[in-house]
BAMI-146735 format. One line per field, with one value per residue: residue number from 1; y negated, z negated, x negated of N, C-alpha, C in turn; residue in one letter. Coordinates in pm, whole numbers, plus 50000, padded with zeros to 5 digits. Example, Ala and Ser with C-alpha at 12.3 -4.5 7.8 and 13.67 -1.06 7.14 Angstrom:
REM residues 2
k <- 1,2
nc2 <- 50569,50225
nc3 <- 49220,49292
nc1 <- 48681,48715
cac2 <- 50450,50106
cac3 <- 49220,49286
cac1 <- 48770,48633
cc2 <- 50330,49997
cc3 <- 49220,49213
cc1 <- 48680,48710
r <- A,S
END
This chain:
REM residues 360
k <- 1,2,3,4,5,6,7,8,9,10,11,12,13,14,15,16,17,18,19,20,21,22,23,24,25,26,27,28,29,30,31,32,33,34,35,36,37,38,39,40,41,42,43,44,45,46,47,48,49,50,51,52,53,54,55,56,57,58,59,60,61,62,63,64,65,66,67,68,69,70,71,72,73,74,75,76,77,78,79,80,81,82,83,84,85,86,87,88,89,90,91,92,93,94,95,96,97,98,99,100,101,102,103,104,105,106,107,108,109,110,111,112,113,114,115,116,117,118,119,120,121,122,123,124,125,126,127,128,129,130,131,132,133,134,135,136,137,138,139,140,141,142,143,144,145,146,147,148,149,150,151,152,153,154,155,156,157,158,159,160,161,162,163,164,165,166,167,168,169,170,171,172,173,174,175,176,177,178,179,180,181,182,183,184,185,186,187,188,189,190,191,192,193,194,195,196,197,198,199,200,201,202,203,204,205,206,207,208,209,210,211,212,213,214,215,216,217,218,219,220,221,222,223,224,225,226,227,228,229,230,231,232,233,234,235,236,237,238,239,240,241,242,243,244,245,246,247,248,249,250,251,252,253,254,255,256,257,258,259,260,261,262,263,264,265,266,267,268,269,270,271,272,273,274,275,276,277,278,279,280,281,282,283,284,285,286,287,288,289,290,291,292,293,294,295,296,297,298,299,300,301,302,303,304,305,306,307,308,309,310,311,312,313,314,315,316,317,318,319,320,321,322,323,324,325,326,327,328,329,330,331,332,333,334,335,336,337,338,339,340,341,342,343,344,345,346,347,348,349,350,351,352,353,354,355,356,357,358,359,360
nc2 <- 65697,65905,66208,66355,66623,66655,66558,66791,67012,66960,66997,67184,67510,67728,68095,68313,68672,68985,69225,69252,69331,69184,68910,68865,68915,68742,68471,68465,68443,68148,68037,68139,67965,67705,67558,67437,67466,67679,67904,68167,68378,68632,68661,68518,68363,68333,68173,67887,67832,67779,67582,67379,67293,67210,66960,66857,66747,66616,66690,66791,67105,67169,67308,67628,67947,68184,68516,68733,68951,68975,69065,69001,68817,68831,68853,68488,68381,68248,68049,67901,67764,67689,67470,67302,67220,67143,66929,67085,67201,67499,67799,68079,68468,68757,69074,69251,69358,69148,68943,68810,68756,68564,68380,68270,68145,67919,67783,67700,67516,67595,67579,67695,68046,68368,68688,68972,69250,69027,68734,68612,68412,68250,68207,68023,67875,67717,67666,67440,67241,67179,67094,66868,66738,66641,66506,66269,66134,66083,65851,65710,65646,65481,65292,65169,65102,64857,64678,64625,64466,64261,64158,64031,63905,63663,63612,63526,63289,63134,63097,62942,62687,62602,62496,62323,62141,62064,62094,62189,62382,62612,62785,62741,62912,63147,63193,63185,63432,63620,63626,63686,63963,64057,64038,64206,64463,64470,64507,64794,64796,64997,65023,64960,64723,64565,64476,64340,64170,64022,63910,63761,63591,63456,63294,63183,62878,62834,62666,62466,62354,62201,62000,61640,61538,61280,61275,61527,61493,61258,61056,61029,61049,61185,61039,61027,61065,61194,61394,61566,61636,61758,62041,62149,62317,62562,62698,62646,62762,63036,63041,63011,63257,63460,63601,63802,64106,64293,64138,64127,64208,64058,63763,63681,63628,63374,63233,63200,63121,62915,62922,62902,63097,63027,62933,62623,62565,62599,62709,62737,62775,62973,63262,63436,63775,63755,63626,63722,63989,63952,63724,63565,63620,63543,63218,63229,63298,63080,62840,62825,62806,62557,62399,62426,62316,62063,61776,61504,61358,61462,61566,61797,62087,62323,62648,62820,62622,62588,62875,62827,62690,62812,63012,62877,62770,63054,63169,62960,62804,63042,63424,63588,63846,63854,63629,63749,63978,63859,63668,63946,64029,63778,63791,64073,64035,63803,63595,63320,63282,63212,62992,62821,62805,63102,63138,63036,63165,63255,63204,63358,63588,63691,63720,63959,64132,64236,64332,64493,64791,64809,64933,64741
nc3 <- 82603,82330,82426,82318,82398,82365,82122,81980,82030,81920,81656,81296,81292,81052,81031,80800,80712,80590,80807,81010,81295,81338,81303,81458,81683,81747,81700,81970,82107,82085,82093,82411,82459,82445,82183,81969,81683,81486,81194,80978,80742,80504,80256,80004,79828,79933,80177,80007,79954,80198,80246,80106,80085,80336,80317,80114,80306,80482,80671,80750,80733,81002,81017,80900,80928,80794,80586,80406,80311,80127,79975,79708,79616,79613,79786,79809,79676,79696,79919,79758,79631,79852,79928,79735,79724,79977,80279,80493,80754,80813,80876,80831,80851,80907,80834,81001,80782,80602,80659,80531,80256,80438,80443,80203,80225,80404,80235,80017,80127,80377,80730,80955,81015,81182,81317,81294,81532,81665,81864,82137,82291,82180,81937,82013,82109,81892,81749,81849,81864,81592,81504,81717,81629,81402,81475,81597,81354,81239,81442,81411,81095,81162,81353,81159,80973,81121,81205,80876,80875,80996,80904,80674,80774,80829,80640,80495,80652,80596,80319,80332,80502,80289,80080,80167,80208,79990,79685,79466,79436,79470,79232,79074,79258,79224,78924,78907,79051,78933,78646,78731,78886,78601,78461,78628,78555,78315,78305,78396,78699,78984,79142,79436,79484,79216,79330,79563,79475,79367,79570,79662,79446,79495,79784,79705,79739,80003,80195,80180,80346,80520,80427,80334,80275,80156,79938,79831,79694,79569,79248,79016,78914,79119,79352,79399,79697,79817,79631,79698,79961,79894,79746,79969,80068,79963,80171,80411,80368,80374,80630,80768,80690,80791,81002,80980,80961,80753,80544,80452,80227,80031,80099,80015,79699,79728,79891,79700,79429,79307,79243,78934,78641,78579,78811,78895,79060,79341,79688,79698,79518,79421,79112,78819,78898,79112,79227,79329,79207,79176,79278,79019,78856,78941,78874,78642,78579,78739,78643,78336,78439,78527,78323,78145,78267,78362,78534,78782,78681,78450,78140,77993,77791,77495,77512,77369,77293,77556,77565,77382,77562,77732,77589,77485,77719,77847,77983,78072,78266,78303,78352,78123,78006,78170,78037,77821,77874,77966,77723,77590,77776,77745,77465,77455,77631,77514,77602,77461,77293,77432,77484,77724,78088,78283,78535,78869,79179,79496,79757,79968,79885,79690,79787,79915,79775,79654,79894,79988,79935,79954,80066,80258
nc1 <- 05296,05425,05614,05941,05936,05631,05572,05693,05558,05325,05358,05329,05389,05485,05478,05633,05571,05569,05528,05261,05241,05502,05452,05243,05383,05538,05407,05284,05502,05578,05345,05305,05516,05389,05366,05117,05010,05037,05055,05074,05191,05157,05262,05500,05290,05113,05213,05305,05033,04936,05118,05086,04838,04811,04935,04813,04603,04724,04840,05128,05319,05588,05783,05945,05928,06135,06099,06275,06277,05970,05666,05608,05819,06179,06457,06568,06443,06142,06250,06364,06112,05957,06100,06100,05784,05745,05947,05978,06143,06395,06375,06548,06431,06604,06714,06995,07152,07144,07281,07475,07303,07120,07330,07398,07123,07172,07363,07189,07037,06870,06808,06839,06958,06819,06870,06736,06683,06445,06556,06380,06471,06695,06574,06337,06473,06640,06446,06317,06543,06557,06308,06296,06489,06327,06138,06293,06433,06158,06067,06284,06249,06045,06100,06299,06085,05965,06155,06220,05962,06021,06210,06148,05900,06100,06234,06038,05974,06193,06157,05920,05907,06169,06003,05868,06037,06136,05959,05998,06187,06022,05890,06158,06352,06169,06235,06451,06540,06423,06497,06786,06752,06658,06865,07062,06952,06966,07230,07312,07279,07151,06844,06798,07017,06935,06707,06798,07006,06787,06656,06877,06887,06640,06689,06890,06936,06859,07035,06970,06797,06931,06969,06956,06616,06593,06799,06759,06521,06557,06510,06689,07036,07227,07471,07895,07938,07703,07633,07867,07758,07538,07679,07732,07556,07540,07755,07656,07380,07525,07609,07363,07248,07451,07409,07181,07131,07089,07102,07398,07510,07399,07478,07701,07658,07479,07639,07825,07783,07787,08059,08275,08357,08631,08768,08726,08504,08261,08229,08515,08672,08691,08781,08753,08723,08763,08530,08173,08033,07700,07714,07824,07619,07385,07437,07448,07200,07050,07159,07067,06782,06804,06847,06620,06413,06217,06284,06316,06521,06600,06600,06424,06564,06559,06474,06648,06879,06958,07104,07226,07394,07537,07663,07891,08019,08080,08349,08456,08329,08084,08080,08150,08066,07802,07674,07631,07464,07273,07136,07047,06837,06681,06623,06513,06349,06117,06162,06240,06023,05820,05551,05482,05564,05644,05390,05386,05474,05395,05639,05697,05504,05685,05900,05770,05724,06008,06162,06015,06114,06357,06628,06867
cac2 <- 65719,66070,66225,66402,66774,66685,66586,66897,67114,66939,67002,67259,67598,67885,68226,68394,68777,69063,69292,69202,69315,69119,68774,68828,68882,68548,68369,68525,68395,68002,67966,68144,67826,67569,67481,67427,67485,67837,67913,68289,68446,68768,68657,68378,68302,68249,68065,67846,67752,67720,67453,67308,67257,67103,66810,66771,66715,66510,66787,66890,67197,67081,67398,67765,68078,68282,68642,68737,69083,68964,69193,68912,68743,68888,68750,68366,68265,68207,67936,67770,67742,67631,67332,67271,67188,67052,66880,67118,67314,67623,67909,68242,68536,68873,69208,69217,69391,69082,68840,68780,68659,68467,68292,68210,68087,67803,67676,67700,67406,67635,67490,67813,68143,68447,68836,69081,69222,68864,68672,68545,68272,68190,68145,67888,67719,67650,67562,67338,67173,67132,66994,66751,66611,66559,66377,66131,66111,66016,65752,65571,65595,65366,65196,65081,64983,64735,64617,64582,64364,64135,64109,64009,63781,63563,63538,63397,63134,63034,63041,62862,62598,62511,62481,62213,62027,62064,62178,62215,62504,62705,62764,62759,63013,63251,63201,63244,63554,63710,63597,63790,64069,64151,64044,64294,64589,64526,64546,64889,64837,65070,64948,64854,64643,64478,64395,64316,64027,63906,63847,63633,63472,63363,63228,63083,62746,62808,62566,62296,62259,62115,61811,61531,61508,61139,61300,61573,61408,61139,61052,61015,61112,61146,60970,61088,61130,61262,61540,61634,61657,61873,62105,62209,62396,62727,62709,62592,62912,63161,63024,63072,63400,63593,63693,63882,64239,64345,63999,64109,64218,63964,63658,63685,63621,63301,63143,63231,63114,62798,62922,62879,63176,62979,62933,62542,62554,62495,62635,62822,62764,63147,63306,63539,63894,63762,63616,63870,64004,63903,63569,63537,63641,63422,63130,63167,63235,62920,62724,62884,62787,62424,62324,62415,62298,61921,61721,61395,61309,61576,61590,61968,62177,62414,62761,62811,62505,62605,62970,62779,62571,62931,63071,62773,62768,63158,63201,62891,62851,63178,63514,63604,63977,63843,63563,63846,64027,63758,63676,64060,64005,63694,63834,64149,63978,63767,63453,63229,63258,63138,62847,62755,62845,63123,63106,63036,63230,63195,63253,63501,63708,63719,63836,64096,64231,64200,64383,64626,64881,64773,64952,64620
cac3 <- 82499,82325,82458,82199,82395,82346,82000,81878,82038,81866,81497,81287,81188,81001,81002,80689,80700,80537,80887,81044,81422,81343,81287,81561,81820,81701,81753,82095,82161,82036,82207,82536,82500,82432,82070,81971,81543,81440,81106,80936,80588,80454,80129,79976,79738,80046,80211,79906,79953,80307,80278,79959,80136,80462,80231,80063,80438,80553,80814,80634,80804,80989,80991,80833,80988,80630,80630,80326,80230,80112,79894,79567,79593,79647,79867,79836,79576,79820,79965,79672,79614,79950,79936,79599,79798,80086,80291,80614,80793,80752,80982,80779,80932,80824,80859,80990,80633,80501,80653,80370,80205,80518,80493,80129,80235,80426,80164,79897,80180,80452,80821,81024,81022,81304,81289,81370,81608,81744,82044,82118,82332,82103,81858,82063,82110,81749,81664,81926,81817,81448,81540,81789,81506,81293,81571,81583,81224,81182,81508,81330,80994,81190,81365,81066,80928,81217,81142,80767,80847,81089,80799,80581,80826,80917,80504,80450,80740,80540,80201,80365,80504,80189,79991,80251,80213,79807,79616,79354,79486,79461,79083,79061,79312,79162,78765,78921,79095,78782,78560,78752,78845,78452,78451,78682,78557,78180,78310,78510,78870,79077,79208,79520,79414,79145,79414,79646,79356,79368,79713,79683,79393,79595,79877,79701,79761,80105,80266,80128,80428,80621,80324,80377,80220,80028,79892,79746,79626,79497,79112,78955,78923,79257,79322,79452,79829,79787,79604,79777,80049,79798,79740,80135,80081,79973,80260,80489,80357,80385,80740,80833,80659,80826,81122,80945,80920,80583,80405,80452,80091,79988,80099,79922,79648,79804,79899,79621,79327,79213,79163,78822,78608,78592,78950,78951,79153,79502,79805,79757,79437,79341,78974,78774,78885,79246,79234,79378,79094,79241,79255,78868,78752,78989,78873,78504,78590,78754,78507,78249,78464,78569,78226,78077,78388,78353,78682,78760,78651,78348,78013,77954,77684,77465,77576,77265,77365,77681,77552,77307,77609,77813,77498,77485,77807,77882,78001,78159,78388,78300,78270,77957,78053,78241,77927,77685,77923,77956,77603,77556,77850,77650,77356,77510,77710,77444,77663,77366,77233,77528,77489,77865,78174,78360,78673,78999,79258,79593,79770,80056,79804,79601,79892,79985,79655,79648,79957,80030,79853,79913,80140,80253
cac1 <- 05397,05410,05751,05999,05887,05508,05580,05727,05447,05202,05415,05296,05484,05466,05547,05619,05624,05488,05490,05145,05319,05587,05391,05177,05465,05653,05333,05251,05608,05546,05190,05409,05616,05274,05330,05002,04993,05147,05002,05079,05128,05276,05338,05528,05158,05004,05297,05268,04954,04918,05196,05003,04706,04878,05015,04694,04553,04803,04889,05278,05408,05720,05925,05872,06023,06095,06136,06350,06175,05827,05627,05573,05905,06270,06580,06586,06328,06082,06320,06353,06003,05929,06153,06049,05657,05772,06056,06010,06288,06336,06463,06545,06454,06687,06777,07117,07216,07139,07328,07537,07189,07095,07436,07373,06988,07202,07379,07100,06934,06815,06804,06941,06888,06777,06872,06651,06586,06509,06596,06326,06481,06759,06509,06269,06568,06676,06318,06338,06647,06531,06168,06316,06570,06258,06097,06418,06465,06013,06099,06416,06225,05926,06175,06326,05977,05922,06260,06205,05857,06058,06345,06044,05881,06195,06230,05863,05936,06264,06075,05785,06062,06216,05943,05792,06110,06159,05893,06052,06277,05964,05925,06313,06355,06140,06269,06613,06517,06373,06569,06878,06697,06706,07032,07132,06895,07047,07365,07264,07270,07046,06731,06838,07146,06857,06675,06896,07032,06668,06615,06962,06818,06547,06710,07023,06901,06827,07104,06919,06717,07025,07014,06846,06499,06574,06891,06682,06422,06610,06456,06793,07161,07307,07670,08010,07879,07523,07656,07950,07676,07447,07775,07758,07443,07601,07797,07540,07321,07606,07609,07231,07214,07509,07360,07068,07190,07002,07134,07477,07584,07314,07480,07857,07641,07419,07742,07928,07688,07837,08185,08307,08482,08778,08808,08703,08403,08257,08304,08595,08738,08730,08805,08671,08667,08736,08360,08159,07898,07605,07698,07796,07475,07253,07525,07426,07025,07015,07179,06998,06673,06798,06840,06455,06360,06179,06335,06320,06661,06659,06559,06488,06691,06492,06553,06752,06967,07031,07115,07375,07510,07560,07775,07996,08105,08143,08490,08517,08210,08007,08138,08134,07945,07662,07662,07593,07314,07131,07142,07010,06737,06633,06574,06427,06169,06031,06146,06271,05938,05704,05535,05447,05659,05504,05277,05460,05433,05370,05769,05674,05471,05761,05993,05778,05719,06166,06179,05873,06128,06501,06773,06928
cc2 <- 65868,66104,66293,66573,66781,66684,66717,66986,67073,66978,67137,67352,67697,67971,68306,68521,68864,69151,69239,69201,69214,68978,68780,68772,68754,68457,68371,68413,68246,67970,68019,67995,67664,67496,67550,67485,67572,67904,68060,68352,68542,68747,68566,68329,68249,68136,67926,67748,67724,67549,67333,67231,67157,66979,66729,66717,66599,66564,66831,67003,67175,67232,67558,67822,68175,68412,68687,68898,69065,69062,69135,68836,68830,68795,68619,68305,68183,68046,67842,67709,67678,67520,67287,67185,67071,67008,66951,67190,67406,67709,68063,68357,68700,68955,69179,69306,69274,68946,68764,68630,68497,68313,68174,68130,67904,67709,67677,67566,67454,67566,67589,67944,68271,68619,68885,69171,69104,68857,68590,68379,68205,68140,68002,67765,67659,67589,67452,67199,67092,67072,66846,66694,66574,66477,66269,66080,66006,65867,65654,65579,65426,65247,65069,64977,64843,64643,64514,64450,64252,64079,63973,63838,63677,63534,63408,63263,63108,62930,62920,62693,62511,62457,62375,62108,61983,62168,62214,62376,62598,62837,62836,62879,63134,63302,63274,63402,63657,63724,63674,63909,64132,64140,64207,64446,64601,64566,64649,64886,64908,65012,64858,64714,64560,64377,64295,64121,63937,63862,63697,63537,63393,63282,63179,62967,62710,62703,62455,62235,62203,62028,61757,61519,61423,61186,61453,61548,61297,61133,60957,61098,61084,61119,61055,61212,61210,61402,61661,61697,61771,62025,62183,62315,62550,62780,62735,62753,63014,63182,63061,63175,63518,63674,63774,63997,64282,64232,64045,64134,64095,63798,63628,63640,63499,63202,63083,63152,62981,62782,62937,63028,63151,62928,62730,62512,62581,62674,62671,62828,62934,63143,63453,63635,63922,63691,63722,63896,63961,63743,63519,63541,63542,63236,63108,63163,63059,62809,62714,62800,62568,62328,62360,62372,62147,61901,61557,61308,61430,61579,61762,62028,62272,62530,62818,62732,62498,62798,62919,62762,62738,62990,62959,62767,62950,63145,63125,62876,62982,63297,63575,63770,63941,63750,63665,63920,63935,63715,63827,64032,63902,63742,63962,64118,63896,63621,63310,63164,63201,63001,62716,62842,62956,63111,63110,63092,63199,63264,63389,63615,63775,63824,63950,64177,64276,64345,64461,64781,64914,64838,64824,64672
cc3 <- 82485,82411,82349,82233,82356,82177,81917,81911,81945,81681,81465,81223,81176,80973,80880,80675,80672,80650,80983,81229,81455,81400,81469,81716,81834,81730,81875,82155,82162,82093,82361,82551,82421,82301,81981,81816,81490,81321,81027,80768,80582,80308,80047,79878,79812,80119,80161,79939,80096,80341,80198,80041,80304,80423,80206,80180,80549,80735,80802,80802,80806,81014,80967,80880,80856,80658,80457,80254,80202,79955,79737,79536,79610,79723,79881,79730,79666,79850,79908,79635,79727,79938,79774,79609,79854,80153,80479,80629,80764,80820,80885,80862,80865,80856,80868,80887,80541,80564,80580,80310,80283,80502,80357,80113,80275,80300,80072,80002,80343,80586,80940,81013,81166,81200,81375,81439,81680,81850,82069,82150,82283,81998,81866,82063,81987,81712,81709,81907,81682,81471,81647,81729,81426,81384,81562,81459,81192,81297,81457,81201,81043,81230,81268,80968,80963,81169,81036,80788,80939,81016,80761,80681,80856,80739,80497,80541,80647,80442,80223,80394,80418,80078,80045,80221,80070,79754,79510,79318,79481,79316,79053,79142,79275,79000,78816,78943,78951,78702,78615,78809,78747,78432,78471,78616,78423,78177,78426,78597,78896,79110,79313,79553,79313,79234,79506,79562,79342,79469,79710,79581,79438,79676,79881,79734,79892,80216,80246,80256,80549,80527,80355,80244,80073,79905,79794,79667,79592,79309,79058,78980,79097,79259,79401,79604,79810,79718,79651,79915,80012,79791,79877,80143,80068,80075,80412,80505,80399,80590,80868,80786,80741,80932,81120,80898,80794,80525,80416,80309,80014,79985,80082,79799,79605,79782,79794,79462,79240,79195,79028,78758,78580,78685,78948,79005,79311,79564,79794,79657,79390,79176,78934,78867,79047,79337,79284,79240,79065,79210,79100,78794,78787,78952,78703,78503,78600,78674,78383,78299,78491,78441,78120,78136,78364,78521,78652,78674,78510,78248,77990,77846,77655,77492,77476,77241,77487,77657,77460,77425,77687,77737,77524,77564,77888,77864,78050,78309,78409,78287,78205,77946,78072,78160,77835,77737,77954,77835,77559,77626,77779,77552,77317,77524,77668,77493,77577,77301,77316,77480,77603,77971,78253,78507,78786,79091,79367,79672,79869,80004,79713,79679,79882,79909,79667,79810,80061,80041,79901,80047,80174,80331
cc1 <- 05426,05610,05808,05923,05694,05489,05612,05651,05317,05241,05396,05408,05397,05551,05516,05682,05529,05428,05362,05213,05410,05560,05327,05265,05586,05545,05307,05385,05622,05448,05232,05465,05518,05324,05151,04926,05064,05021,05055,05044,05199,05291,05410,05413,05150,05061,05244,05159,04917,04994,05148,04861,04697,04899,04909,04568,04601,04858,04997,05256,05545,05809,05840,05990,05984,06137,06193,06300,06028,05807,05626,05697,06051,06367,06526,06508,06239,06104,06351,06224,05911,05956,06137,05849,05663,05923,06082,06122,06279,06488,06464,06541,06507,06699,06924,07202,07206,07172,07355,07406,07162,07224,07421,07214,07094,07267,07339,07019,06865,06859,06923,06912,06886,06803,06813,06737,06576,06494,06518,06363,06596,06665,06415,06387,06667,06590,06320,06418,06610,06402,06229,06404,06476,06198,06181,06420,06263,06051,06137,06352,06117,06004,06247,06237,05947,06039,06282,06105,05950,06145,06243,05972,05957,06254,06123,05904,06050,06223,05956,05816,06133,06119,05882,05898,06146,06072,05939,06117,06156,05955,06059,06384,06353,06215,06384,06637,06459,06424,06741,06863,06676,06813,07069,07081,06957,07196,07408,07296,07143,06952,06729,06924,07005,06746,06717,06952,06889,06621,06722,06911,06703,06543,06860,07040,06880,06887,07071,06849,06734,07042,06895,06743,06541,06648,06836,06590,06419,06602,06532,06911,07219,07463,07713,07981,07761,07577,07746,07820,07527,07523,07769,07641,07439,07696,07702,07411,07410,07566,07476,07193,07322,07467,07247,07148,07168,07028,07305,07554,07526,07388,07654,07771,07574,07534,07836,07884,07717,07983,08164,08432,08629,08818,08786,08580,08399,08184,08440,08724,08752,08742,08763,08617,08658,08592,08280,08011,07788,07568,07750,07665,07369,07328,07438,07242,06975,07042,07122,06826,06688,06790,06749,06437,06294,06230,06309,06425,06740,06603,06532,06495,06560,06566,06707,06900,07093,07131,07256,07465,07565,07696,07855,08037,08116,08254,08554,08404,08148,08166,08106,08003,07823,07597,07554,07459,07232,07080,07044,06856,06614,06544,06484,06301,06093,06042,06110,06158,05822,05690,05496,05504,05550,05466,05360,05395,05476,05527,05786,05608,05559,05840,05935,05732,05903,06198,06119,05970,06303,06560,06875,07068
r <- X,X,X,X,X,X,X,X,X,X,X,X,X,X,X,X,X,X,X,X,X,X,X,X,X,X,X,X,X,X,X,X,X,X,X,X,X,X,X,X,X,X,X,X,X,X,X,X,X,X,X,X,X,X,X,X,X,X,X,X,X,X,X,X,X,X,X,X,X,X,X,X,X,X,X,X,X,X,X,X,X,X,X,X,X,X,X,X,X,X,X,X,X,X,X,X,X,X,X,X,X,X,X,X,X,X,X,X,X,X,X,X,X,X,X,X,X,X,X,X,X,X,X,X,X,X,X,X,X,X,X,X,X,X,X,X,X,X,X,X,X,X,X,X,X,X,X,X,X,X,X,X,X,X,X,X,X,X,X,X,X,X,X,X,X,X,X,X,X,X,X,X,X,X,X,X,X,X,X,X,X,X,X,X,X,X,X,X,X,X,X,X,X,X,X,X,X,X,X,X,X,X,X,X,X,X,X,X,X,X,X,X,X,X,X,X,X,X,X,X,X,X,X,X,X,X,X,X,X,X,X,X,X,X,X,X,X,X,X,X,X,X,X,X,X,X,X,X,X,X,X,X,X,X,X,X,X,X,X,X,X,X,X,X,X,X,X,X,X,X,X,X,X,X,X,X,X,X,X,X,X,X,X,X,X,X,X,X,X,X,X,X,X,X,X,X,X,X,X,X,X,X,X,X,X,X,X,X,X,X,X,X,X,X,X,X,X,X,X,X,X,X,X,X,X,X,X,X,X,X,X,X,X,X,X,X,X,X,X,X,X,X,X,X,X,X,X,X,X,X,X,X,X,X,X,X,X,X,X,X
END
């Protein structure tokens, strides 16, 4: 296992200064203390392209020692043009007449800066500091990768799960998920937040696979009991989703999905604006999707039909907002006019298209 001090010897820097003595005795001083990649320019062109050509190698340069008098650039251009390349650190190095500058390098983005004449061993030990936070920072990005794929894998087994116990929920899943994913993007949420709404549309249904089989796949109207026992499923989900860290904004929305904007719906009886967003929008998808939908026990509504029944009851079931963007989405996306539902997709490919991308 690399350690954090072998890592940062092996990370590449450069020295950018016009004095040829200068450079040399800053590198002398860095291969003294066994970092292994010390790279050299005197001009910010060359800079430039040394860092240009690192990227296009897949070698970045992780921190640049800048020298603030170069012969092609003046003060702090340089520095903008650097981080304008790349995303390395960046140590200013100054004449102590030009603190001042140096001070304004930091808050133009700069990392720290060094007055000449330097120290050398104050200086090792800033680089030091700033290379071994990018070490931590590349760690917890991987870390979080592994993370992300284990989110991802412990989806697919749900998706994989419900779809064994109701096929149906496959199909329905996805429409839902798509179908409030434009929701949400016409009614501008951020990317993540759009996603985020399509993962829950995916796995709103997920409490289903504490109901009994017959009672799902029962080919008719279900009575009093049977549904009260259908009703538990957004509960039931809320319940097997909270302990997933990355579902936690996700599943207020899950649970929440068959309240009613006039506060008579299930589990909780909520009202309007105390609904949580999320769950309004995946409330009118689904209903929107359950009633094109052919079922055993369903006649299905032309989209047009079902787009009437949506208006008519905004303001008592729907809210009336997420009414009108879907309505827009509709008519956008050419839905109205399809003449065959499209292609279902497989539910774990869906996820991990849903959450390849997403900040959960």
């Amino acid at each position: 296992m690399v350690t954090a001090h072998q890592a940062t010897r092996a990370m590449r820097i450069l020295i950018v200064d016009p004095e040829a003595e200068s450079c040399e005795t800053l590198r002398s001083r860095f291969t003294a203390e066994q970092f292994e990649s010390i790279f050299v320019a005197h001009s910010s062109s060359e800079a430039l392209l040394i860092l240009s050509m690192g990227l296009a190698k897949r070698e970045p340069v992780e921190l640049v020692l800048l020298s603030l008098s170069l012969p092609d650039r003046p003060g702090l251009e340089t520095l903008d043009e650097v981080q304008g390349v790349c995303d390395a650190a960046v140590v200013i190095l100054a004449g102590r007449e030009d603190r001042q500058l140096a001070l304004e390098g930091l808050a133009r983005g700069a990392n720290d800066y060094v007055l000449r004449p330097v120290n050398g061993s104050l200086l090792i030990m800033k680089v030091e500091r700033l290379l071994t936070r990018r070490f931590l920072e590349k760690e917890l990005r991987r870390s979080t990768a592994r993370n992300e794929t284990l989110f991802l894998n412990v989806l697919a087994v749900m998706a994989k799960v419900l779809e064994a116990k109701d096929p149906y929920t496959q199909s329905h899943s996805q429409n839902v998920s798509t179908l409030a994913s434009n929701i949400a993007r016409e009614m501008g949420f951020e990317d993540d937040e759009v996603r985020r709404i399509g993962i829950a549309g995916i796995l709103h249904d997920i409490g289903k696979m504490g109901i009994q089989e017959a009672i799902l796949k029962k080919p008719g109207p279900l009575d009093k009991a049977e549904r009260e026992i259908v009703e538990r499923h957004a509960t039931i989900a809320s319940l097997l989703l909270e302990p997933i860290e990355q579902l936690q904004e996700a599943v207020g929305y899950i649970k929440h999905h068959h309240e009613r904007y006039d506060g008579t719906g299930y589990p909780d009886g909520l009202a309007n604006g105390n609904i949580p967003l999320g769950a309004r929008i995946i409330h009118v998808a689904e209903a929107f999707d359950a009633m094109v939908t052919k079922r055993s026990y369903n006649i299905p509504r032309t989209p047009e039909d079902a787009l009437q029944e949506l208006r008519r009851c905004a303001g008592t079931q729907f809210d009336p907002q997420v009414v009108s963007a879907m309505v827009s989405v509709l008519r956008r996306t050419g839905y109205l006019a399809r003449s065959a539902p499209a292609e279902a997709q497989n539910l774990p490919e869906l996820l991990e298209g849903l959450t390849g991308q997403v900040s959960c």
